[in-house]
N, C-alpha and C positions, 0 to 999 in steps of 0.2 A: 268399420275402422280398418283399415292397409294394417298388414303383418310386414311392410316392409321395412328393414332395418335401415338406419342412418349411418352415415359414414359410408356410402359408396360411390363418390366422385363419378366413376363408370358408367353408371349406370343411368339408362335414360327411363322413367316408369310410362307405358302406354297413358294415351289421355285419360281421363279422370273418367269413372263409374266403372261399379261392380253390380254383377248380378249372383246372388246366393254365397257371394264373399271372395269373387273371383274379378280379375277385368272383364269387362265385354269381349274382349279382343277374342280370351279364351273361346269363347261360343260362338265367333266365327271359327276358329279354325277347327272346332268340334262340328259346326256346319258341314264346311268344305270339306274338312277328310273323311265325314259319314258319309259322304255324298261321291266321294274320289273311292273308298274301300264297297261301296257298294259298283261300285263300273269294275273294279278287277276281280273282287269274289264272286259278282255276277260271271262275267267271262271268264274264269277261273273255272265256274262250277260245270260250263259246256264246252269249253276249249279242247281238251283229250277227246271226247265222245264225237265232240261234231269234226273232228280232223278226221276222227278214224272213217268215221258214214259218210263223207262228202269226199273224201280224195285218196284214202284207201282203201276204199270194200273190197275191190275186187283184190286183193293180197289174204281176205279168208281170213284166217287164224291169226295172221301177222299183221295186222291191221291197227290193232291197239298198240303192240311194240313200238308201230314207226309214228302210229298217233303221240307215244308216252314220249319219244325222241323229242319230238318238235313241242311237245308241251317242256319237258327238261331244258332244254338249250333256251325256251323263251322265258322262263323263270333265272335258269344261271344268268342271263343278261340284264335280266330285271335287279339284280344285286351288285352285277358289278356295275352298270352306268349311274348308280347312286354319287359315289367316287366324284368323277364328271361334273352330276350336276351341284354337287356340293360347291364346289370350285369356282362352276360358271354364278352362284349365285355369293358366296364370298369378295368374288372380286371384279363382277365383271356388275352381273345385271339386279342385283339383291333378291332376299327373297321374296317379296312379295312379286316382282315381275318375273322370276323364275316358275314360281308356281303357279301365275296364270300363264305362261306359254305352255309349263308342262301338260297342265289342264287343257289347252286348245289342244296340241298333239297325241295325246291320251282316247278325245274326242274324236279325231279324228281316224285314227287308229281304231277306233273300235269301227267304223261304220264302212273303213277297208273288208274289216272282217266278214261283213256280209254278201262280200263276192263269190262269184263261185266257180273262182279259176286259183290255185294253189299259189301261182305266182302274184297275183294283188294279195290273196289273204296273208302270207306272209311280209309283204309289204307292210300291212294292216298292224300285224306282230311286233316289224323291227321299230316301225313310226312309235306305239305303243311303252314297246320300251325305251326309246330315246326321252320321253314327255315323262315316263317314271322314273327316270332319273333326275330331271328337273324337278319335277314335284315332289317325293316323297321323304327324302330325307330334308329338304328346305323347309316345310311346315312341320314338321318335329322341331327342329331347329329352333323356330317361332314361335313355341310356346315354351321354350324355356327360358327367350328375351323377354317374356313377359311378368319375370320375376325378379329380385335382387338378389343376388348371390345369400344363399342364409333365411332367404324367405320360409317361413314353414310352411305356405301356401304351394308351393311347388309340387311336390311329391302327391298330393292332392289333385291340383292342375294336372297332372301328365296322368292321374288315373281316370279323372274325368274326359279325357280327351284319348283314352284308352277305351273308355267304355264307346266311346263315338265311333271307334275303327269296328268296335265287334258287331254293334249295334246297323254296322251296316253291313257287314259281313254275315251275319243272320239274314236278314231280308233280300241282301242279292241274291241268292240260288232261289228262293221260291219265290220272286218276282221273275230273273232273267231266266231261271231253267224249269222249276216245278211248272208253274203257271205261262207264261211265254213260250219259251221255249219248246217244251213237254206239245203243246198243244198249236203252236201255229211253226214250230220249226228256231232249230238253234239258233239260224241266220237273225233272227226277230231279237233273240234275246242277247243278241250282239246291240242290236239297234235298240233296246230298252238300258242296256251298260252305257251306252254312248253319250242318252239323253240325261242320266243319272249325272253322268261326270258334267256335263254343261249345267244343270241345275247346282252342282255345287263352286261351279267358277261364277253364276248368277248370284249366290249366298254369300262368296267373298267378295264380288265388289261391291253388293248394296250395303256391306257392314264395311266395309273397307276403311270406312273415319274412324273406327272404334280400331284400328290399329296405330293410326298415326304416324311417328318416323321408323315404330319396330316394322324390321325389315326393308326399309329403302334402298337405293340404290346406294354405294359406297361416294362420298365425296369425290370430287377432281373427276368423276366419269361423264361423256357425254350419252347420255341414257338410250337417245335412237341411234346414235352411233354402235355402244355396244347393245342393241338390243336386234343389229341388222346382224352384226357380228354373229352373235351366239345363235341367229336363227338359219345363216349361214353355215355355220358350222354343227348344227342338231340336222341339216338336210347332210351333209357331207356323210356323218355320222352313221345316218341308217346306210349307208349305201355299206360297209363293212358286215352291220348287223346282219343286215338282210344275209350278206354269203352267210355267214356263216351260222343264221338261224335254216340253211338253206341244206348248211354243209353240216348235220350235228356229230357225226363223227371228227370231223377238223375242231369242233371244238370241244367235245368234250375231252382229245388231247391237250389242246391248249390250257384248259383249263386243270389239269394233270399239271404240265410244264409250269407253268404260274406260280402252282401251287408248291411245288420240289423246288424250285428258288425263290422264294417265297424261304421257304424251312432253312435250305440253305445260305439264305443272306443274313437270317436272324443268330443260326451256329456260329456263322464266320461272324459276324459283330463282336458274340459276348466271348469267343475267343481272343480277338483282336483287341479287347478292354481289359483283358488282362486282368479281370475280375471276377475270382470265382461263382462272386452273389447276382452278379449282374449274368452271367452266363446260365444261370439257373433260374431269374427271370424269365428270360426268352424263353427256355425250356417248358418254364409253365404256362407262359402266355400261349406257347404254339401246342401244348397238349389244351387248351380252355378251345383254341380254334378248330381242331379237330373233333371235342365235344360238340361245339356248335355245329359243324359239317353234318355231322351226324345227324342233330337233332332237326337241324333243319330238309338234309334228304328225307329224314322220316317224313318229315312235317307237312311237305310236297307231296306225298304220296296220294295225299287225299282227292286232290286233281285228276287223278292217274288211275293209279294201282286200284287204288279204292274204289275210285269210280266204276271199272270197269266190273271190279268184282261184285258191288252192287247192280249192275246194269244185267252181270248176267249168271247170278247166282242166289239172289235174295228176292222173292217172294213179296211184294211190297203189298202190304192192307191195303182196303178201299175204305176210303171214308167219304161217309156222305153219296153214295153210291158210284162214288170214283176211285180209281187205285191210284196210288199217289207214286209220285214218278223219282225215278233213284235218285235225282239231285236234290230233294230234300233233303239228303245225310249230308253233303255241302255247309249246312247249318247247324250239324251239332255243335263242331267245334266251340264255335262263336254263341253257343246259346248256353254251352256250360258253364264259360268265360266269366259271362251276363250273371249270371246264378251264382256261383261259388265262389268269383272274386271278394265281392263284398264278406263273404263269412270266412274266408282266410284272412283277410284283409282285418 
C-alpha cells in the first residue's frame, strides 16, 4: 500500500510497483549509483599512488606532494561542476539524459586514464569530471521525485539508496586496487572503474520504464537539439578543466578568490537588508560552510595523505599466504557506514 499523501496536484508518482514498499524506480537508481560510486572509489583508491609512480618518481620524496596536488584539484573540480550539471539537467536536457551522458563521459574518462603520457591522463581527469557533474547530483535529485512531498517513505528511500553509494565504495578498492590493480598494475584498475561505470549506465536503461516521466526532459525543449548543445558545450568545458587540473596552484588560488567573495557577498547582502536577523543567518550559514570545508578536506585525505602513509609505513598482514595490499583501507570508510548505519539509525 503507497504512503503517498493526497492533495498534491504537483506531483506526478513513477509508474505503478513497489518492491519491499519502495518504487522500482528506487532500485534502479540504487543500481546505477552502486555501479557510478564504484568507478570513482575504485579510481579514487589508485589515483594519488599511481600519479606519483607513473609521472613523478623521478622527484624522490616530492613525488607524493605533487601526486596529492593533482589528486586535490581533480576532487575540488569534481564539487564544483555539480553546480553546471544541475542546471544543464534542470533546464536544458533532464535527468535522466543527463545522467546517461554523465555516465558515457565518466566512462570514458576512466580508460584516458590508462595512458601513459601525463598529458591524455589528465585529459582522462578533466573529461571525468565534466560527466561527474552531469551525473552526480542529477540522480540524488531523482530519487527524491520519486516521492510526494510528506511521504514517510522518503527518508527511507535516500537511506536505501545511501546504503547503494557505500556498498559500492567498499568493493571498489579491492576489486580496482587490492586485486587488479595491486597485481596486474593501476593502469588495469582504471580499466576495471571504467567497465564498472558502463555496467551501471547498462542497469539504467534496461530498468529505464520503471522510471517513467520522473526525470524527462523539460517541456517546449527539442531533446537532439539540446542534447548537441550540452555535449558541445561538456567538450568546451574540459578544455578550462584540463589547464587548470594542469595548473594546481592557479587553482587552488582560485578557489581561495571564490571563496573570500563568496563570504564577502553574503556580509554585504544581510548588511544591505538592513536586518539584524537576517544578517546573522548568513553569518551562520557561512560558519556551517566552513565546517563542511573542513570536513570534507579531512575527508579527502583518505585518497592522499592516507594512502601514502599506508603505502609506506604500515606493515600490511598476509592472508591466505598473501600480504594484502594498502588500498584495502580504501574500504573502511564505506564498510563501517555498512555496519553502524543501521544501529544509529
Amino acid at each position: 500500500m503507497s504512503a503517498t499523501p493526497v492533495g498534491t496536484p504537483d506531483f506526478r508518482p513513477p509508474p505503478a510497483g513497489e518492491m519491499l514498499g519502495h518504487p522500482n524506480a528506487l532500485w534502479n537508481l540504487f543500481a546505477t549509483e552502486f555501479w557510478e560510486r564504484f568507478m570513482y572509489y575504485g579510481m579514487r583508491a589508485i589515483l594519488a599512488v599511481h600519479v606519483a609512480a607513473a609521472f613523478f618518481s623521478q622527484m624522490g620524496e616530492q613525488a607524493a606532494a605533487e601526486a596529492s596536488k593533482t589528486y586535490g584539484g581533480f576532487t575540488a573540480m569534481v564539487y564544483m561542476t555539480g553546480i553546471i550539471g544541475g542546471y544543464v539537467a534542470d533546464r536544458m536536457l533532464g535527468y535522466q539524459r543527463s545522467i546517461m551522458l554523465g555516465g558515457v563521459l565518466m566512462a570514458i574518462g576512466m580508460f584516458l586514464l590508462m595512458a601513459n603520457d601525463l598529458t591524455t591522463f589528465l585529459l582522462g581527469l578533466a573529461v571525468t569530471v565534466v560527466g561527474n557533474g552531469l551525473f552526480k547530483p542529477n540522480i540524488s535529485t531523482m530519487v527524491g521525485k520519486l516521492y510526494a512531498p510528506g511521504d514517510a517513505r522518503r527518508d527511507s528511500g535516500f537511506t536505501i539508496f545511501y546504503m547503494g553509494i557505500n556498498a559500492g565504495a567498499f568493493l571498489a578498492p579491492i576489486v580496482c586496487g587490492t586485486w587488479i590493480g595491486a597485481v596486474h598494475g593501476y593502469r588495469w584498475g582504471f580499466l576495471a572503474a571504467g567497465l564498472g561505470m558502463i555496467l551501471g549506465l547498462v542497469a539504467f536503461q534496461v530498468f529505464k520504464h520503471w522510471l517513467g516521466h520522473v526525470g524527462t526532459a523539460p517541456e517546449g525543449r527539442d531533446p537532439k537539439k539540446m542534447l548537441i548543445q550540452v555535449v558541445v558545450g561538456a567538450a568546451l568545458l574540459v578544455v578550462p578543466v584540463y589547464f587548470l587540473l594542469s595548473q594546481s596552484d592557479i587553482l587552488g588560488v582560485l578557489l581561495i578568490v571564490m571563496m573570500l567573495a563568496l563570504c564577502a557577498y553574503f556580509i554585504w547582502s544581510g548588511i544591505q537588508s538592513g536586518s539584524k536577523e537576517q544578517l546573522h543567518r548568513y553569518i551562520a550559514m557561512l560558519i556551517l560552510f566552513l565546517a563542511n570545508i573542513l570536513f570534507w578536506a579531512l575527508f579527502e585525505q583518505a585518497g592522499s595523505s592516507l594512502n601514502f602513509l599506508a603505502r609506506d609505513f604500515v606493515n600490511m598482514p598476509t592472508v591466505f599466504g598473501n600480504e594484502l595490499h594498502f588500498t584495502i583501507f580504501q574500504s573502511v570508510n564505506a564498510i563501517f557506514i555498512i555496519l553502524l548505519a543501521p544501529v544509529f539509525a
